[in-house]
GUBA-913522 format. One line per 8 residues: number of its first residue (from 1); their letters; for each residue x, z, y of N, C-alpha, C. Coordinates in steps of 0.2 Angstrom, whole numbers, plus 5000, padded with zeros to 4 digits. Atoms other than C-alpha are relative to their C-alpha. Layout:
<atoms>
NUM) a) X:Z:Y:X:Z:Y:X:Z:Y; ...
</atoms>
This chain:
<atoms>
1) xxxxxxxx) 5007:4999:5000:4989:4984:5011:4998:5007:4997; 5002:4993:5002:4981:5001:5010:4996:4999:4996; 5008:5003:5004:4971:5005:4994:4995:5005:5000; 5007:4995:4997:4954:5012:4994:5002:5006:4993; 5001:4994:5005:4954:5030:4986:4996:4999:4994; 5004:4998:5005:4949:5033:4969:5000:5005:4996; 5000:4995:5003:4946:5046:4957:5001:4999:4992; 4998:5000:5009:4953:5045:4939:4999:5006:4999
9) xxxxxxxx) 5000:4996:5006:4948:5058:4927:5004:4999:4994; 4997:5001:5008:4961:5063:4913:4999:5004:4996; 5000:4996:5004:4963:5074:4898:5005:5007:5005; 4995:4995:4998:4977:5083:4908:4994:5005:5008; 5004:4997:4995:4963:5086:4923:4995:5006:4998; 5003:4995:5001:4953:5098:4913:5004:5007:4999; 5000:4991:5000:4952:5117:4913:5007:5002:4994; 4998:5000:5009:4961:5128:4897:4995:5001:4996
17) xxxxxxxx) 5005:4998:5004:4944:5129:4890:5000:4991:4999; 5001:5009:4999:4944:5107:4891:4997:4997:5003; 5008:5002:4997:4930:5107:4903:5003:4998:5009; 4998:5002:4995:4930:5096:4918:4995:5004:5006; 5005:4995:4995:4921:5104:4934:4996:4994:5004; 5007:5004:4997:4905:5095:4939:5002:4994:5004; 4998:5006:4995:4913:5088:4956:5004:4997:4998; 4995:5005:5002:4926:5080:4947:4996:4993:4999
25) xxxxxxxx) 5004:5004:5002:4914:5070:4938:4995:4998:5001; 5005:5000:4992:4902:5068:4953:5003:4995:5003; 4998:5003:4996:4914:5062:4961:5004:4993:4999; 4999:5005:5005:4920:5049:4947:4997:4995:4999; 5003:5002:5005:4906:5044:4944:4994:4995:5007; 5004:5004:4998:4898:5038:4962:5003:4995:5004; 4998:5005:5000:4899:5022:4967:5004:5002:5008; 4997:5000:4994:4911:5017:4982:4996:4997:5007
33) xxxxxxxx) 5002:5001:4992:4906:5018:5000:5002:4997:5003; 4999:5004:4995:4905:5005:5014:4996:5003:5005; 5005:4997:4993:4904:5010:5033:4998:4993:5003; 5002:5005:4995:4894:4996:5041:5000:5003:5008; 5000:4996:4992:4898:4997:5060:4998:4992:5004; 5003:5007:4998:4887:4981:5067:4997:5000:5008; 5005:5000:4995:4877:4980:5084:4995:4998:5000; 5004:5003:5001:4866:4967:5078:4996:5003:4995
41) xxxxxxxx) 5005:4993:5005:4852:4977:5068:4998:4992:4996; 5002:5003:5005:4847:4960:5058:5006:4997:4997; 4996:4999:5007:4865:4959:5052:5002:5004:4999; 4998:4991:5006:4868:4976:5049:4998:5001:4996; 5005:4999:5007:4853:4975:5038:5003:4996:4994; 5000:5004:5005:4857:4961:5030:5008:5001:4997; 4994:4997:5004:4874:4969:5025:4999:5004:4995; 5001:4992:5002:4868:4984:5021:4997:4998:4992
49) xxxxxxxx) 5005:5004:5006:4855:4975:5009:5005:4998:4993; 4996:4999:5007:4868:4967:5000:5006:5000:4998; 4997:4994:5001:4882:4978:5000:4996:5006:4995; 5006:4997:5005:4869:4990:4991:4998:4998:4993; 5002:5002:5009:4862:4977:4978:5007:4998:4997; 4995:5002:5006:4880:4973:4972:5002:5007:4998; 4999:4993:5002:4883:4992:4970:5003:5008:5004; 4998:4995:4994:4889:4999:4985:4994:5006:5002
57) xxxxxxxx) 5003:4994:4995:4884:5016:4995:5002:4999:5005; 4999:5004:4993:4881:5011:5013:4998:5006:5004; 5002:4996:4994:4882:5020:5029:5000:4996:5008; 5001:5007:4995:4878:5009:5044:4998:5006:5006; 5001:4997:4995:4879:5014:5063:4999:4994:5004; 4997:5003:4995:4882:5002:5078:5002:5002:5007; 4996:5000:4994:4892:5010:5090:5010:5003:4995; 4991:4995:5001:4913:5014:5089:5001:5006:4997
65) xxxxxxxx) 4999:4994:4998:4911:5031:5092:4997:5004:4994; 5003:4996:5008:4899:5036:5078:5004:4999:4994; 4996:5003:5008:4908:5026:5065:5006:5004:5002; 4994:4996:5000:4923:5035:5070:5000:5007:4995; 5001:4993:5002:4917:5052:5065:4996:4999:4994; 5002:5001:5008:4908:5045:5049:5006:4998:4997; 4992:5000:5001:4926:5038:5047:5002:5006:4996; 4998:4997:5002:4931:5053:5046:4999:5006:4996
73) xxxxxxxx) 5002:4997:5004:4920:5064:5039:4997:4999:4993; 5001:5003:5007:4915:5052:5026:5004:4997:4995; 4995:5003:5002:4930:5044:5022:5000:4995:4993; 5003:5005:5003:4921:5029:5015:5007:4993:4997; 4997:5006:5004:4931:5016:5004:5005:4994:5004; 4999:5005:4996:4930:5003:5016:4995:5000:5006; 5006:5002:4992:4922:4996:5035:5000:4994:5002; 5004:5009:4999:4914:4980:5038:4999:5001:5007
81) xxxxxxxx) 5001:5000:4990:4918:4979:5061:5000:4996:5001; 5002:5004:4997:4910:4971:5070:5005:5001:5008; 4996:4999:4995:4922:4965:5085:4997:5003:5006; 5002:4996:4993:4911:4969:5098:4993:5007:5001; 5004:4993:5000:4903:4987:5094:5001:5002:5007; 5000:4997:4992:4898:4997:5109:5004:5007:4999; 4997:4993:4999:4904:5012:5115:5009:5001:4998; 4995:5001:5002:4921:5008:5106:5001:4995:4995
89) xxxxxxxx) 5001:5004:5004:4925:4993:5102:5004:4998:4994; 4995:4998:5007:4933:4985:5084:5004:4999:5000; 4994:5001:5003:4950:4983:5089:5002:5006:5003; 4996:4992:4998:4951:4999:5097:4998:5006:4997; 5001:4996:5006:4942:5007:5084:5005:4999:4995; 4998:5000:5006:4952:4999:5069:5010:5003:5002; 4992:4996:4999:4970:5006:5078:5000:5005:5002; 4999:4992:5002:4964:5023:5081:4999:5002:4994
97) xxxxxxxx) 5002:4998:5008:4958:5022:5063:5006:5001:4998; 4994:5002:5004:4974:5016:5059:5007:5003:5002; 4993:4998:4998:4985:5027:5068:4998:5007:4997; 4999:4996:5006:4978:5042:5059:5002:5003:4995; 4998:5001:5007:4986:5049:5045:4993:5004:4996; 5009:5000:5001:4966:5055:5041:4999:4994:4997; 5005:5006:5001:4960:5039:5041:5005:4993:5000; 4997:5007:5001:4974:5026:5039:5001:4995:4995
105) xxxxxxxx) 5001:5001:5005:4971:5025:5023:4994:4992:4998; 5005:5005:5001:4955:5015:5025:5000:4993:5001; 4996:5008:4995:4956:4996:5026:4991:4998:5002; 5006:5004:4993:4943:4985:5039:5002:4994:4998; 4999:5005:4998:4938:4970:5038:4994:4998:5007; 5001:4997:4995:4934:4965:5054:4996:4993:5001; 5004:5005:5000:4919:4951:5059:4999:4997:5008; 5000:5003:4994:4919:4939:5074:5000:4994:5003
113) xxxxxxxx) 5002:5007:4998:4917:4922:5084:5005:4996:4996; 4995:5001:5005:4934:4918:5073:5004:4996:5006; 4997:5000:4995:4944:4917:5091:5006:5000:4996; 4993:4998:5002:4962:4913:5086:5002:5009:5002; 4996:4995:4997:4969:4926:5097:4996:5009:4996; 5004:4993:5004:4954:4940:5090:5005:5001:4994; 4994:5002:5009:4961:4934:5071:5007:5004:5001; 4991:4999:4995:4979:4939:5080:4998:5009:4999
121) xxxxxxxx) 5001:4994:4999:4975:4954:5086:4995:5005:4994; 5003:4995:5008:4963:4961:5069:5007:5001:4997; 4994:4998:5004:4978:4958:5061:5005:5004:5002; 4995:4999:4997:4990:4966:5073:4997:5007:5001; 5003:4995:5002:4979:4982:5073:4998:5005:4995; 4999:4997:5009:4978:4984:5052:4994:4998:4998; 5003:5002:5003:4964:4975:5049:5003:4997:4993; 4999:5002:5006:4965:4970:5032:4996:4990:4997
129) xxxxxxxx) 5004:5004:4998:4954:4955:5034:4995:4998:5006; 5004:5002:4994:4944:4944:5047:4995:4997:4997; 5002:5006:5002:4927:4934:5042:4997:4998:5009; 5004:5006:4995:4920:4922:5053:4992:4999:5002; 5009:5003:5002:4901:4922:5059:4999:4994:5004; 5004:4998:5003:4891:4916:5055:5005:5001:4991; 4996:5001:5007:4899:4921:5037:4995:4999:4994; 5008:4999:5007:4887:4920:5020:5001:5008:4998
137) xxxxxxxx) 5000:4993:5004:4885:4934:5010:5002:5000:4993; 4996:4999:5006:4895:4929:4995:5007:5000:5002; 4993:4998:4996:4912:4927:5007:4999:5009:5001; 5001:4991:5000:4907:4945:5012:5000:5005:4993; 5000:4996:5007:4905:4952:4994:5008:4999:4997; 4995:5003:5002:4920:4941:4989:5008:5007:5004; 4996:4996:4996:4931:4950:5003:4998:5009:4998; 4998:4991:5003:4925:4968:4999:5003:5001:4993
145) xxxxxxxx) 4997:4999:5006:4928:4966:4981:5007:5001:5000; 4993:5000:4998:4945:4961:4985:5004:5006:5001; 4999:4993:4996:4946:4978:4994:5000:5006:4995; 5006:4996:5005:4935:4987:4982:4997:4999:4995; 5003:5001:5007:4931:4983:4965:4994:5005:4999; 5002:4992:5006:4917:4992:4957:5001:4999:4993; 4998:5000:5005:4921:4997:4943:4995:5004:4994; 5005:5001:5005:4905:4999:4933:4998:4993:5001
</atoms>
């Protein structure tokens, strides 16, 4: 299981004067990112919503193609895919994600009618997880934390 990048701050990471450099501790210090990749705009919200109140930083599209390129140039934590995004869908997003060494790093968990054969193939792809909709939103917390603790 890929794990999601972090940023420790040590005594050994400062300068010879002691002093840490801003972005260290910018970057230590902000919460972890989730890319939302949805089509449905009232569960996108409703991810977004509470992904956010539990402490997350949310970047939300609904098509393949954009989430790719936020993939890559945000290189966000974790991705909450929805199977059937446009333009690229999420099992042929999460195996170009995952064939990367850019971005294979990221783990996905991937949402859907809960098709055996889907389940099958998320996994077979590098999903990290599958949920089922309709899912709740404390199974969805439960599965990212799992992924991604926050750690405030």
């Amino acid at each position: 299981m890929p794990q999601s990048p972090t940023t420790t701050i040590t005594f050994s990471d400062a300068n010879a004067n002691g002093l840490w450099r801003v972005e260290d501790w910018a970057s230590a210090l902000e919460p972890p990112t989730v890319l939302i990749v949805e089509d449905d705009e009232e569960i996108r919200s409703l991810i977004e919503q509470e992904l956010q109140v539990a402490g997350y930083r949310t970047l939300v599209t609904d098509n393949g193609i954009t989430a790719m390129s936020l993939a890559v140039n945000e290189q966000p934590s974790l991705i909450v895919l929805d199977v059937t995004t446009r333009k690229l869908n999420g099992f042929g997003f999460c195996y170009e994600l995952h064939s990367s060494p850019q971005t294979a790093q990221i783990p996905v968990i991937i949402s859907g009618n809960g098709e055996p054969s889907d389940m099958e193939l998320g996994r077979v792809v590098g999903a990290e997880g599958y949920l089922v909709k309709p899912f709740n939103t404390a199974e969805l917390l439960d599965r990212v934390t799992q992924l991604i603790p926050i750690m405030f």
